[in-house]
RORODO-838169 format. One line per field, with one value per residue (C-alpha): y, x, z; residue in one letter. Coordinates in steps of 0.02 Angstrom, whole numbers, padded with zeros to 5 digits. Each point is the difference from the previous one (the first is absolute). Layout:
BEGIN
py <- c(Y  ...) $
px <- c(X  ...) $
pz <- c(Z  ...) $
res <- c(A  ...) $
# end
This chain:
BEGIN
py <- c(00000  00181  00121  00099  -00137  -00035  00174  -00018  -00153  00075  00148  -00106  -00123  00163  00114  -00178  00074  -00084  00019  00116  -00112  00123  -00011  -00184  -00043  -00138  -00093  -00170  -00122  -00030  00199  00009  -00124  00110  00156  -00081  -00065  00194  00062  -00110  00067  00193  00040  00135  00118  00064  -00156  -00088  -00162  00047  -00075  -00176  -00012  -00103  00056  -00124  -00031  -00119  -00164  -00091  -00095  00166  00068  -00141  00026  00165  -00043  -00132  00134  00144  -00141  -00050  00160  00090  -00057  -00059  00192  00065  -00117  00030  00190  -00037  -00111  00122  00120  -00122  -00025  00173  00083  -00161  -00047  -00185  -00029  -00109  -00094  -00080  -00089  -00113  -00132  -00024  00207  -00012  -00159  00111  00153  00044  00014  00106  00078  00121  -00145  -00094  00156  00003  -00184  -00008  00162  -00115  -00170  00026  00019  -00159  -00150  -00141  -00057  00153  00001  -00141  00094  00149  -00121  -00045  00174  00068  -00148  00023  00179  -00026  -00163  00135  00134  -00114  -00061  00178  00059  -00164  -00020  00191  00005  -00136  00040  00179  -00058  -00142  00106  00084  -00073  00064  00021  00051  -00213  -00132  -00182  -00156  -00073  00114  -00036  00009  00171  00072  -00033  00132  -00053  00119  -00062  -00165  00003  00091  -00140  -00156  00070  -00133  -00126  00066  -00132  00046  -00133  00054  00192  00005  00022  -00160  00086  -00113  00142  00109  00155  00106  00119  -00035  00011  00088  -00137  00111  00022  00168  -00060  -00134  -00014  00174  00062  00066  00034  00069  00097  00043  00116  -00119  00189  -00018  00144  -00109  -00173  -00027  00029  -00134  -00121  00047  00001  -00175  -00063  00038  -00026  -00184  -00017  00094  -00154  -00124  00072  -00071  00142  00124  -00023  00079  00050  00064  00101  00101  00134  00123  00032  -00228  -00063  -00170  -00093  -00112  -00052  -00170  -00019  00079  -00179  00017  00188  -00032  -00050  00161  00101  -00101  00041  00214  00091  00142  00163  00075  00140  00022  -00016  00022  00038  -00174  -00095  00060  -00054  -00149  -00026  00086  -00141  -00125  00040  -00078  00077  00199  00007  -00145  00042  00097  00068  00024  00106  00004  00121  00169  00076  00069  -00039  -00057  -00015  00111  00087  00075  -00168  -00090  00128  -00013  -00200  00003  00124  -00125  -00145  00075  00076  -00200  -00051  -00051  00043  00096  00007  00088  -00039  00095  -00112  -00161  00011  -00018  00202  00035  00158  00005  00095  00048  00118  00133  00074  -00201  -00044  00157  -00029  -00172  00045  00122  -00146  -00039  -00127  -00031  00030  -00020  -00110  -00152  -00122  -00198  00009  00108  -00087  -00132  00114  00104  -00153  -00054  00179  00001  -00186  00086  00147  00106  00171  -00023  00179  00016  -00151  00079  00144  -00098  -00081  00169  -00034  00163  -00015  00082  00162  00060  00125  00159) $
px <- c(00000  00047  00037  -00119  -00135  00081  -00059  -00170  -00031  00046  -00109  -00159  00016  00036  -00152  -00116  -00033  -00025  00149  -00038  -00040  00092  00160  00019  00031  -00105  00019  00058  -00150  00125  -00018  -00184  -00044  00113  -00066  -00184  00029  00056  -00165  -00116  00053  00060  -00106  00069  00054  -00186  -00028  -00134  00081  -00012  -00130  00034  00136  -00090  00019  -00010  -00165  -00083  00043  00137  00051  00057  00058  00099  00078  00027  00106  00072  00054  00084  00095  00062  00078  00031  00110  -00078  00024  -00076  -00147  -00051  00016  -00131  -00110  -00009  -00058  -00135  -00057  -00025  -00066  -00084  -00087  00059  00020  -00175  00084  00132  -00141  00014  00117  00036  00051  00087  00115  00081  00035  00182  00004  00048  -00001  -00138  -00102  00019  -00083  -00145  -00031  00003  -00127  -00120  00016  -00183  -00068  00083  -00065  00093  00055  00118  00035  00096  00086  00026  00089  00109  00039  00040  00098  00112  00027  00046  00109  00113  -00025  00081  00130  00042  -00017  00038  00157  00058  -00138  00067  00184  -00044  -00091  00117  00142  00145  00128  00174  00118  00135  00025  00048  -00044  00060  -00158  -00121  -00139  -00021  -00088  00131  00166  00128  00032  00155  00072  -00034  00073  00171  00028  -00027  00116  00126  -00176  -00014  -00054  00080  -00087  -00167  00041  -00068  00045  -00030  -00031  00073  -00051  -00143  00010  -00167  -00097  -00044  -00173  -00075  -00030  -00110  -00171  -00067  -00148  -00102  -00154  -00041  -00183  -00035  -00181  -00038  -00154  -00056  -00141  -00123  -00081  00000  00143  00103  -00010  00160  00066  -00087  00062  00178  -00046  -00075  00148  00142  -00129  00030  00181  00029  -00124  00104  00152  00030  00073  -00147  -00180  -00085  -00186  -00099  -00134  -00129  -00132  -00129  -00122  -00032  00177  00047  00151  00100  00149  -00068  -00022  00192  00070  -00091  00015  -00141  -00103  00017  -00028  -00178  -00010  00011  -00136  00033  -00098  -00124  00030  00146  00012  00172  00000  -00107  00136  00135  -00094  -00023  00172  00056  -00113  00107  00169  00090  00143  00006  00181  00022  -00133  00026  -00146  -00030  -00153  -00030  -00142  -00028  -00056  -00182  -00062  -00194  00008  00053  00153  00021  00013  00114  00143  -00031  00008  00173  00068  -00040  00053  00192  -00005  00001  00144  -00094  00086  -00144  00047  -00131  00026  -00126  00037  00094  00003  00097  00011  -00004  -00105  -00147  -00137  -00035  -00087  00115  -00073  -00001  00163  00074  -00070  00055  00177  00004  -00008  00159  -00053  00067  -00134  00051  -00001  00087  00046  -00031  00192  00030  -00116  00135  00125  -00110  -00067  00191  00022  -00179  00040  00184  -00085  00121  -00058  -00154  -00016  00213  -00022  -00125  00093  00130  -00085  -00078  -00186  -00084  -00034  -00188  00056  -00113  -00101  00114) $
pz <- c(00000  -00059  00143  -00049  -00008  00172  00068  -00101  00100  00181  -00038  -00061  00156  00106  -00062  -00027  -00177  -00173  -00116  -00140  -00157  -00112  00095  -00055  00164  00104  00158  00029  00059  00159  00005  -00034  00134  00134  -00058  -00012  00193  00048  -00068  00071  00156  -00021  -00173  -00105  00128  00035  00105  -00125  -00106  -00192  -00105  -00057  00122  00131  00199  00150  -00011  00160  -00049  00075  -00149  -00081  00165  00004  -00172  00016  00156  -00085  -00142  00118  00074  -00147  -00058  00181  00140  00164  00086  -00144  -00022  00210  -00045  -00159  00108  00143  -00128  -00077  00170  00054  -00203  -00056  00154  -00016  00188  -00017  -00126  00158  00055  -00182  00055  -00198  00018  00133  -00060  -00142  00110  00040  00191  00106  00174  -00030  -00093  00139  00106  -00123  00005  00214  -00030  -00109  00088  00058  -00145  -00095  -00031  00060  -00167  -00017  00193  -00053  -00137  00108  00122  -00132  -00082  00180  00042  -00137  00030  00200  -00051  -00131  00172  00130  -00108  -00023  00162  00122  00011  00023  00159  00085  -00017  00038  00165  00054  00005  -00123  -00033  00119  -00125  00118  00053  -00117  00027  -00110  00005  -00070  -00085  -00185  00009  00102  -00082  -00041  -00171  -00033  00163  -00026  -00208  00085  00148  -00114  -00180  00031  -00019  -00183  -00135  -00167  -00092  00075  -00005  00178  00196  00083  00209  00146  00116  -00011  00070  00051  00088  00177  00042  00158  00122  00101  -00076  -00027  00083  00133  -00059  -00005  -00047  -00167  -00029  -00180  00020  -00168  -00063  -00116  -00080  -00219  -00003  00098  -00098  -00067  00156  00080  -00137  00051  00197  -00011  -00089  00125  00137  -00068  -00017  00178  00052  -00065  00111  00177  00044  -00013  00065  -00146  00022  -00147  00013  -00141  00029  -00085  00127  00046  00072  -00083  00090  -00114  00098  -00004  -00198  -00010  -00052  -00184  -00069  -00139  00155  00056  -00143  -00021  00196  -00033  -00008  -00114  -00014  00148  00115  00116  00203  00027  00191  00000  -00061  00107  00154  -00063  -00037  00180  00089  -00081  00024  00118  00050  -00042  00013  -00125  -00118  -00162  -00076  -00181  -00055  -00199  -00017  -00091  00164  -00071  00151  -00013  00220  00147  -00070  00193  00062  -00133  00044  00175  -00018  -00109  00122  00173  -00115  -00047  00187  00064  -00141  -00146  -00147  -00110  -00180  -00139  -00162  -00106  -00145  -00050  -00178  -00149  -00022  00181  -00043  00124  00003  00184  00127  00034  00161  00094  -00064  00071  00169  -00014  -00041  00148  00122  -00080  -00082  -00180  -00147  -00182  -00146  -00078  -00125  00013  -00046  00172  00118  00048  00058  00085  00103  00018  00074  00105  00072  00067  00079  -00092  -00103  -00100  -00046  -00024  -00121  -00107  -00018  -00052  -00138  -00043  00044  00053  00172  00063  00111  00137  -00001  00034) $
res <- c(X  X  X  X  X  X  X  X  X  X  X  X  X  X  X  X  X  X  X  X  X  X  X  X  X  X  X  X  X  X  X  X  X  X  X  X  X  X  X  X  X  X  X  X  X  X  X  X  X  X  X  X  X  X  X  X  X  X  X  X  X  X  X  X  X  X  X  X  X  X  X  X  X  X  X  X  X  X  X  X  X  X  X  X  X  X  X  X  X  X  X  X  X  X  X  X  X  X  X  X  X  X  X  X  X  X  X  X  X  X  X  X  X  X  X  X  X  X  X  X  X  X  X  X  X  X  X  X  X  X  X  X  X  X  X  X  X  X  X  X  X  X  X  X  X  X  X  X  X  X  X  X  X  X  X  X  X  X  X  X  X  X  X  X  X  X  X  X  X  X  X  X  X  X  X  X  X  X  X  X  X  X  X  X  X  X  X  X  X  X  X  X  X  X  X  X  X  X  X  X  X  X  X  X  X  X  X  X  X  X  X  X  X  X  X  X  X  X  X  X  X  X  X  X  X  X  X  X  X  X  X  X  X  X  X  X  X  X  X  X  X  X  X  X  X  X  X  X  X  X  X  X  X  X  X  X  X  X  X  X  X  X  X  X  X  X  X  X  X  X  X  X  X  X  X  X  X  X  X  X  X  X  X  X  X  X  X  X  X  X  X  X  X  X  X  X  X  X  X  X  X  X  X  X  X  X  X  X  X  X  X  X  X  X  X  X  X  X  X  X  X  X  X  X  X  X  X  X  X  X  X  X  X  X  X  X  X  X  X  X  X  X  X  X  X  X  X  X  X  X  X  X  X  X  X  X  X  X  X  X  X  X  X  X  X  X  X  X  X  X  X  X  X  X  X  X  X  X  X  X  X  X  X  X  X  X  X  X  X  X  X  X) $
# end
């Protein structure tokens, strides 16, 4: 292809215009199913699909095509950032409750929100998709995000001691290469070690079964942060070093510590959407720790408080008085952008009590950092999270 048929072709899938006939120039049918798929969803810019050019329509077969289509010609991030839109212009969220749909759908974290938002109104056929769809997405979740919780809550590594029996995670490769040279294997091109040489690990643990109760707000604005909640809820369960208790709220209180052993279980356990009682949940959660000066509590909420506003500050402030350690996260999400009230949070943060926002990617270190007792607020700094200030 010409360059300048090159540039004719970015500019008609751009614009999601015919080529003119006079120009000679004319899309591939690879090309005219991609720009077809575009227009079904977006139109012509004037958000109504052209004549003859089809649109989504309400059936899932062609749904199901279309999907099939974007995924075929986007990558993954891409097609989530199309779906989200066909969601939200094309009204298509009824269409999750079509378990032939909601096969062909690339999933996500915030299709696993909308799917936990519509469990009551699906019939048990796609239940049983939905289980599978959301399975999927928490297996990829853990594997991702697993490993780094538990290493970050059993302890860092001390990398001032060396040990010769370390375990495979832990040796010091460079030091371990320069100690066994005269071991080299021409033939094999290779280092054959006789000693291993590695990092020795803390053998005090960073905690003894301290509390960690996840109280997290069940509202609709706060969904994908209950996705994220409910999955390190279950791999701090799975730690014997951490009694992890998980529990979600709008204005009903739902306690799932006991379902923490199967994540999916939990998601189908949430109750998304409702009003909020914050001040509710907090005394719920106070009646059930055990041991203030032990306990670390993690509240994931918004703060648009739906209860007594008066008498959620004064309960934070009487629970940090007797050595609970009160953490607010306003979000844990993937942009770590919340959307907040202002006025609460401010009051909140005045108890000194850290308020701000963060990443799935951040929330192991900042439990590593909680479970030590050491600087919450100093540690977001460091990793540049804007803090809430109080009120001046």
């Amino acid at each position: 292809m010409s360059e300048t048929d090159e540039r004719n072709r970015r500019w008609t899938l751009a614009l999601g215009v015919d080529p003119d006939p006079e120009s000679g120039f004319a899309l591939s049918d690879s090309d005219r199913r991609m720009s077809d798929a575009l227009t079904a969803l977006y139109g012509d810019g004037d958000d109504a699909p052209k004549k003859g050019r089809g649109g989504l329509g309400g059936s899932a077969p062609r749904v199901a095509k279309w999907l099939g289509d974007i995924r075929e010609f986007f990558p993954a991030p891409v097609v989530q950032v199309i779906q989200k839109d066909a969601f939200e212009r094309k009204g298509l969220r009824q269409m999750l409750i079509e378990p032939e749909f909601l096969a062909t759908v690339e999933a996500d974290v915030n299709l696993i929100a909308d799917l936990v938002s519509l469990r009551g109104v699906m019939p048990d056929k796609t239940k049983e998709t939905a289980r599978i769809v959301i399975a999927k997405v928490v297996k990829e979740l853990m594997e991702r995000l697993e490993r780094r919780t538990a290493d970050a809550i059993r302890g860092a590594l001390n990398r001032s001691q060396r040990t010769n029996r370390p375990r495979f995670s832990d040796i010091d490769w460079p030091r371990t290469i320069k100690a066994n040279l005269r071991h080299y294997q021409a033939e094999h091109r290779t280092v054959v070690p006789e000693r291993l040489i590695g990092f020795l690990r803390q053998q005090r643990r960073i905690v003894d079964l301290e509390e960690v109760v996840l109280c997290v707000d069940q509202s609709g604005s706060m969904a994908t942060s209950v996705v994220y909640a409910s999955i390190f809820a279950a791999v701090m369960a799975s730690l014997p070093v951490v009694a992890t208790k998980l529990v979600c709220f709008d204005t009903a209180i739902v306690d799932l510590t006991e379902e923490l052993a199967d994540p999916v279980e939990v998601l189908f356990g949430v109750q998304l959407g409702g009003g909020t009682d914050i001040n509710r949940a907090v005394a719920y959660c106070e009646e059930r720790i055990e041991r203030p000066t032990k306990a670390h509590l993690i509240l994931i909420t918004d703060l648009y408080e739906g209860g007594n506003a008066d008498a959620l500050v004064d309960r934070l402030a009487r629970l940090s008085v007797h050595g609970v350690n009160v953490i607010v996260l306003l979000a844990l999400t993937d942009t770590g952008r919340p959307s907040y009230d202002p006025a609460l949070s401010a009051r909140v943060a005045a108890l000194g009590i850290p308020v701000f926002a963060c990443t799935p990617d951040q929330f192991p270190d900042l439990m590593a950092t909680a479970l030590k007792r050491e600087d919450v607020a100093g540690w977001a700094a460091d990793q540049d999270i804007k803090l809430i200030r109080p009120e001046a």
